[in-house]
N, C-alpha and C positions, 0 to 999 in steps of 0.2 A: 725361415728355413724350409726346403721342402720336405714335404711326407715319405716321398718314398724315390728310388732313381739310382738307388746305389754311392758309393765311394764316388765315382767322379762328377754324376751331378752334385754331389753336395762339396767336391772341391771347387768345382766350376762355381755355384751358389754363392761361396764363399769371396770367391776372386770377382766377382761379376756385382754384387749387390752393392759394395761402394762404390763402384765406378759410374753405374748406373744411378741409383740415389745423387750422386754429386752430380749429375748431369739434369736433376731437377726432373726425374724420372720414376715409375716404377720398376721394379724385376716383377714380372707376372710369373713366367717360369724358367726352368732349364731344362730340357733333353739333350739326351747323346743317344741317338739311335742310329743304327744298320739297314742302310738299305741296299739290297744286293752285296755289292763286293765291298761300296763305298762308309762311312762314318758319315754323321752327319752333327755334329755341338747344332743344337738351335736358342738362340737365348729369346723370349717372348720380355719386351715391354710395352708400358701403357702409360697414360697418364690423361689427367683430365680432359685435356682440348681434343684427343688423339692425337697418336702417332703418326708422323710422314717419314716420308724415305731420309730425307734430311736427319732425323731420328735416327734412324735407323744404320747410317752409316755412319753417324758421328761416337755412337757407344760401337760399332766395330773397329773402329779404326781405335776406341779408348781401349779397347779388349784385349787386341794383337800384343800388345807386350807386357802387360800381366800375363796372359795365358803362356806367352813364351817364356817369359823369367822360371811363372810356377811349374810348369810342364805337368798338368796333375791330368794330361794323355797321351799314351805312350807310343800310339798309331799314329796315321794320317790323316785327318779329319775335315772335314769344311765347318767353316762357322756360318752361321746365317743369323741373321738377328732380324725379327719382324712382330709385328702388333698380334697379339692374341688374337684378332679380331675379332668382329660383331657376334658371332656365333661362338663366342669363344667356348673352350672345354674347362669346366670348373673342375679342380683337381688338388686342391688343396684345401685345408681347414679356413684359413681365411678367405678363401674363393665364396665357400659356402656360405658364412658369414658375413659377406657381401653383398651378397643376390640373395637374399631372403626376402622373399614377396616377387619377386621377378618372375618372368617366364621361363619354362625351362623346357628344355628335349632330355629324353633316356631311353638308351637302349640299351636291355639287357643282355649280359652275355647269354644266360640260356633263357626260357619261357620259366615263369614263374605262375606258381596257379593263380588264373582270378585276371592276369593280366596280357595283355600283349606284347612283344617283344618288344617294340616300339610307343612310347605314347611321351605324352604332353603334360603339362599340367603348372602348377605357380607352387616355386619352392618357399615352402612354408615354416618350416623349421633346419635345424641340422643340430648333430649334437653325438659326439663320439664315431662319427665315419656314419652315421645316420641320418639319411634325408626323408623328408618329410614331404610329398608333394600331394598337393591337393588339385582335383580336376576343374576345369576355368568355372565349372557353375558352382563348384564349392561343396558340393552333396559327396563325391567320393573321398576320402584320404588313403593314401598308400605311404607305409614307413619302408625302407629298402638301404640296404648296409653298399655301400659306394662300392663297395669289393666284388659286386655281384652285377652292376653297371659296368660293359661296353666302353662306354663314355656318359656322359653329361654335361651337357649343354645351353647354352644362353639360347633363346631364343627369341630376337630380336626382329622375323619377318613373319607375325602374325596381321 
């Protein structure tokens, strides 16, 4: 289920994770965001070997008529469906849960004392909307509530 995204990602979550699951898939995530004038539904999946385009249009085309049967959006919307990819944004509890020991990026919404807005480091624990990241030589620890991250990020081109 996801964490947070309101009423219609979690109908969209709902309509989307069998279809995808049955397609021998993950559901990574769901957004419905606004850009400029336009909607945009984005469904993120994964799965071990990676995702290709062939993925990626085979659960769009499974989507199209669950999404229209439930109608759980009451606009005009585009759907797009694509790989989290390599640098993917960890955003949910299992996200975290996942990548423990991994590399990570974070950038803070404001400056926090002691540290930079931007830094690096290997996500080391998680635990109630709390990450734990330690810096690559292992000497610093920083604990910081996901609420007060930007984003968070895999980071996969060290």
């Amino acid at each position: 289920m996801p964490k947070k995204g309101g009423n219609t990602v979690q109908k969209v979550w709902e309509i989307a994770e069998p279809v995808v699951t049955g397609m021998g898939l993950k559901l990574w995530d769901v957004r419905y965001v606004k850009e400029g004038a336009d909607w945009y539904l984005r469904v993120f999946i994964d799965k071990d070997s990676g995702v290709d385009i062939n993925d990626c249009e085979k659960v769009s085309r499974a989507l199209d008529e669950p999404l229209d049967e439930n109608d759980p959006i009451p606009q005009a919307y585009t759907l797009e469906v694509s790989s989290p990819g390599l640098e993917r944004p960890l955003t949910r509890d299992e996200h975290f849960e996942q990548f423990i020991g991994a590399d990570i990026m974070v950038k803070m919404i404001r400056p926090v004392e002691g540290l930079p807005k931007e830094f690096k480091g290997v996500l080391t624990a998680y635990k109630n909307g709390e990450v734990t990241v330690n810096d690559h030589s292992g000497e610093n620890q920083v604990i910081i509530n996901t609420k007060d991250a930007a984003w968070i990020k895999l980071d996969d081109f060290d």
